[in-house]
N, C-alpha and C positions, 0 to 999 in steps of 0.2 A: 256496814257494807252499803254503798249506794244504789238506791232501787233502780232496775232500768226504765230507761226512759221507750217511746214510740222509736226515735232514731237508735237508741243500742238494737233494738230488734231486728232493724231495718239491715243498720251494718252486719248484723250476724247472719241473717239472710244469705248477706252478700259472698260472707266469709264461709259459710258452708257450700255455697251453692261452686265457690271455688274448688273445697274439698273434694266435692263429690267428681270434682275431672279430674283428679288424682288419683283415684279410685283404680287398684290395681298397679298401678307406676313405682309407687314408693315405699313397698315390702322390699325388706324387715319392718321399717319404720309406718306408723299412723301418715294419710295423707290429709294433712294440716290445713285449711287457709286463713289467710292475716289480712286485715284491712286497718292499715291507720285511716285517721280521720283528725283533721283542728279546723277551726273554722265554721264548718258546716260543710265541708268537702274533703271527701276522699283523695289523701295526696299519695298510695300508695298502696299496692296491693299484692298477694304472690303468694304460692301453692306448693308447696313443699314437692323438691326438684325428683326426676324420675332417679332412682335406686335411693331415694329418702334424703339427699342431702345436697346443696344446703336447705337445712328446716327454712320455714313457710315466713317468719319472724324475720331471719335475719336477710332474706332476700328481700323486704319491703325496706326496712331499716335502710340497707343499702340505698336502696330507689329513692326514698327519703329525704337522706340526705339529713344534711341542721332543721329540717324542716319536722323532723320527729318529735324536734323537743320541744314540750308540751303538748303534743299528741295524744287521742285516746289510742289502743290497740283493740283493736276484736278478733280474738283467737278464738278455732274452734278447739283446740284443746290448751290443758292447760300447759306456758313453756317449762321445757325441762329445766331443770336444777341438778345435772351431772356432767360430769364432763367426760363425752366419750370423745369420736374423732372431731366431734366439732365443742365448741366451750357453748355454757350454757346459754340459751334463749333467753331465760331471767335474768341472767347477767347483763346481755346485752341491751335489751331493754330500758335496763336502769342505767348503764351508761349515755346511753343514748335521750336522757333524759325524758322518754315519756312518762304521763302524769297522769294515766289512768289504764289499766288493762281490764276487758271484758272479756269474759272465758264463758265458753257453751261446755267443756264437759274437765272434770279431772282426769288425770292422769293413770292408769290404773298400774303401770309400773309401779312396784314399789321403791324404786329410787327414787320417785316424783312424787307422788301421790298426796297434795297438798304442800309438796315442799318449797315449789316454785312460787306459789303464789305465799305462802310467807316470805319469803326471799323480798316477793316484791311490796308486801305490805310493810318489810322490818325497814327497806329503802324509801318508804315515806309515801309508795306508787298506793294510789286509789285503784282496788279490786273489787269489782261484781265480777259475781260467778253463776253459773245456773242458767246463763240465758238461752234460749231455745237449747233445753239439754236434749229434752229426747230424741230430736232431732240429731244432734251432733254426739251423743251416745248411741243412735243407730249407726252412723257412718265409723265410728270409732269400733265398731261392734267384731270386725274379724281380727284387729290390733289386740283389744280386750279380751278374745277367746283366745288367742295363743298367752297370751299373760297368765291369764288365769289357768287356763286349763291343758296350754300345751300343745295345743294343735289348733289348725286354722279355721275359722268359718267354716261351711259346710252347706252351701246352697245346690238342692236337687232340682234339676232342672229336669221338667219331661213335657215333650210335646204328643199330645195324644188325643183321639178322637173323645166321642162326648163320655164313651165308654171306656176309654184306659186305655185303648187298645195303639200301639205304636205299628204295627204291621200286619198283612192280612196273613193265612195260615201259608201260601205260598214264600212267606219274607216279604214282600212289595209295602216299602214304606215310602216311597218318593212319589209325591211330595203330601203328606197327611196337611203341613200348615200351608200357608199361600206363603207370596214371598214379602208381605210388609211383615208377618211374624219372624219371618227368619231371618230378616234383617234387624228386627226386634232383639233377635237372639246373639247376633254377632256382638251388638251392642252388651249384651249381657255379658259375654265374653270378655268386654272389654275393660270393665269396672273388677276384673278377678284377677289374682298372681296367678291362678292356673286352671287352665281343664284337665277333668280327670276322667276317664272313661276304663270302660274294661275290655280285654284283650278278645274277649269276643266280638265286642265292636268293633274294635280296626278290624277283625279278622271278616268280618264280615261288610265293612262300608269303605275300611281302606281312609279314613278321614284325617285333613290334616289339622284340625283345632283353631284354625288362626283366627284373629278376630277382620273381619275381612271390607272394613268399613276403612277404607283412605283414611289419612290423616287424623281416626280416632285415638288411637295412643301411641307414643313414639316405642314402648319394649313391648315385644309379643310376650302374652303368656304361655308360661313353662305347659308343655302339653303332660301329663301323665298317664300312664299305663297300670293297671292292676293286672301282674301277669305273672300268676307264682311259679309257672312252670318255663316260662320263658318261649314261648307259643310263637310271639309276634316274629316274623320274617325281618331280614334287614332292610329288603326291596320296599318294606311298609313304607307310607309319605310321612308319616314321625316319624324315622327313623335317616330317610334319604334328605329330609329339611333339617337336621338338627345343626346343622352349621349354622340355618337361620334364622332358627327358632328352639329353644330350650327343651329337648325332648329327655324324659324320666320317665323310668319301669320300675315300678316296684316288683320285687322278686321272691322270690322262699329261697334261705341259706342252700339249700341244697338243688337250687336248680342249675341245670347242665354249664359249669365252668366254660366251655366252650362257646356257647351261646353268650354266656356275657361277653366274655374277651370279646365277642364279634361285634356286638350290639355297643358295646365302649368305643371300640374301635371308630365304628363308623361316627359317634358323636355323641350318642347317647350315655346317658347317666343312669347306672344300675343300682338301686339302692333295698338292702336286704329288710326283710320285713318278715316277720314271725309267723310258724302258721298259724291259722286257724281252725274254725270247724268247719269243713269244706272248700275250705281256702287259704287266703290272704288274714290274717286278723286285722280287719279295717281300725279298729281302733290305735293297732301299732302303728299299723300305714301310717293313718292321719297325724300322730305324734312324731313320726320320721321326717313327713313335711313343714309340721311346724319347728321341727328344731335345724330344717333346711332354709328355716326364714319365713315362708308360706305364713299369710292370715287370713286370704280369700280364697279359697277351693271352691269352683266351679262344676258340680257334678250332671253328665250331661250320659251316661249309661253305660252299660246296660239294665234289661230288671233284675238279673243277681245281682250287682251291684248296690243298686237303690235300692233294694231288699236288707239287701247285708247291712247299709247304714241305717235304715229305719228300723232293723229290728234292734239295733243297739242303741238306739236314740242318740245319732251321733247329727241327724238332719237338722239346722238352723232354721234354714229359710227353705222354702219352696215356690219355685217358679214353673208355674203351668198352664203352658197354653194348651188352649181348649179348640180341636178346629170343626164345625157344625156338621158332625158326620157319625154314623154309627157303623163299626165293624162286624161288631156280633163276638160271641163267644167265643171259636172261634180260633179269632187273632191273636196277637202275640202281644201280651201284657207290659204296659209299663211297667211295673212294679211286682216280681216273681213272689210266690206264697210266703207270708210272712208267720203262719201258725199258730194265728193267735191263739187264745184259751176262749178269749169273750171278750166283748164290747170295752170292758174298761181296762182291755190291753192295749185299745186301738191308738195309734200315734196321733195327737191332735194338734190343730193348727190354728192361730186365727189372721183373717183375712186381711192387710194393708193395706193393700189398692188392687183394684183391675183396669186394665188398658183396652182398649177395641186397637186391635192389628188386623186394618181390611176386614173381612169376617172370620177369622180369629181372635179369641179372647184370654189376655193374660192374666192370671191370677196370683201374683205374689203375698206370700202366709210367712208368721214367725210362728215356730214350735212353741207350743205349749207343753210345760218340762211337766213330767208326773208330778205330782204332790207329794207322793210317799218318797 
């Protein structure tokens, strides 16, 4: 395998930084980018199209042109090697004569999973692999959780004062962040398949989930609903937008037939889900979204909700901003009692980055899985 050079890094950069505006667009599928490169110039470049297709590969190739051939490629994953609606990436590739492919992460399909890139070593193509992986195995990272386990990413998002607190004991949470946070947060919105919130939320803020930042991505995400009883009104704004915007309720088999019929009726998508202990069992949920395609779930509340997923360690990622204020005791908790036994029950996280939003401060964490 040939070692990379400064410039494979360079184009990989390139090729993720494409990815990452994918982000949310191209579920079911990974949102991919591709840079060829001959000469010492980039002749072509392109981001795997919004509902996933055509992949990221064969849109550059296009762009390309005869000019591919003898091309390097820099893909942030590795291409496939199946043929579902569209014929493989690896195939095309090697038709198209390029002469080297650099991949940032494998494939964790196991239709692929190494397949492709023999494909294109058994065709004579020059393959390094590994380049900025963890980079491009973070961004592959909600693709990979439905692969592997069946349901989608799982980023808890809470905006709370310095103490947890999302509301004072009257309810009064507008506005806890300023608005370059929350403009922070639409963006957040915007990199997911879906927001998910729970029924007491609409019931109480009436919110319509959109990402609400102009020309940040061309599909809105799917809004959903945790609502085993079937609670939400139809008059709700997810419910009166679903012509325009992808509204979903998860429900318990046994709630009121009628309500659904109503709730289908006006646009929305009812989808059954097991109970639990005191609910919804979140972990069916989340396995119902992922086999509805779902790899980035957006979780933006309540605190039973965000309770209910951290006590089953079902939370990925967390995103929290922090806004320079204290409510007291008091207030109304981000995150409803979780009942621990002791400290090395406690859900843990480590830190990726912080952002300053105006004087607000974001802190985005990946879960750290128990040991045992």
């Amino acid at each position: 395998m040939t070692a990379p050079t400064e410039a494979d890094r360079a184009h990989m950069r390139a090729a993720l930084a494409l990815a990452r505006r994918g982000l949310g667009e191209t579920w079911p599928n990974p949102s991919v980018g591709c840079v060829l490169a001959a000469g010492g110039r980039v002749i072509a470049r392109a981001v795997t199209a919004p509902g996933g297709r055509p992949h990221a590969e064969a849109q550059a190739l296009e762009a390309a042109g005869p000019a591919a051939r003898g091309a390097t490629a820099y893909v942030t994953l590795e291409p496939c090697a199946h043929h579902g609606v569209t014929p493989p990436c690896a195939d095309a590739l090697i038709a198209a004569g390029v002469a080297r492919v650099v991949v940032g992460a494998r494939d964790p399909d196991p239709r692929v999973d190494g397949t492709g890139l023999a494909r294109l070593r058994a065709a004579g193509v020059a393959v390094t692999e590994g380049v900025l992986a963890e980079e491009a195995e973070e961004l592959l990272a909600g693709f990979a959780t439905r692969i592997r386990l069946g349901r989608p990413l799982v980023t808890l998002k809470l905006a709370t004062t310095l103490d947890g607190r999302i509301a004072t004991a009257s309810g009064e949470s507008r506005w806890i962040t300023g608005p370059e946070a929350r403009r922070a947060a639409h963006a957040l919105r915007g990199t997911h398949d879906a927001v998910l919130v729970g029924v007491g939320t609409v019931l109480a803020d009436d919110p319509d989930l959109t990402c609400r930042l102009p020309g940040f991505r061309l599909r809105p995400p799917v809004r959903v609903v945790a609502d085993s009883t079937l609670r939400m009104p139809v008059s709700a704004r997810l419910v009166a937008s679903a012509g325009d915007a992808p509204s979903w309720v998860l429900a318990a088999p046994e709630a009121d037939p009628a309500r659904a019929a109503a709730l289908a009726a006006a646009g929305a998508r009812v989808i059954a889900v097991p109970r639990g202990d005191g609910g919804l069992d979140i972990a069916a949920a989340l396995a119902a979204l992922g086999a509805a395609g779902l790899t980035r779930v957006l979780v933006e509340g309540g605190g039973a909700l965000a309770a209910s997923l951290l006590r089953a360690g079902l939370v990925d990622r967390l995103a929290w901003f922090h806004a320079p204020g204290v409510i007291g005791g008091d207030g109304l908790a981000g995150v409803a009692a979780l009942g621990l036994a002791g400290l090395d029950r406690m859900p843990r996280f480590v830190r990726l980055a912080v952002s300053a939003h105006g004087p607000d401060l974001l802190s985005l964490l990946r879960h750290v899985p128990d040991p045992a």
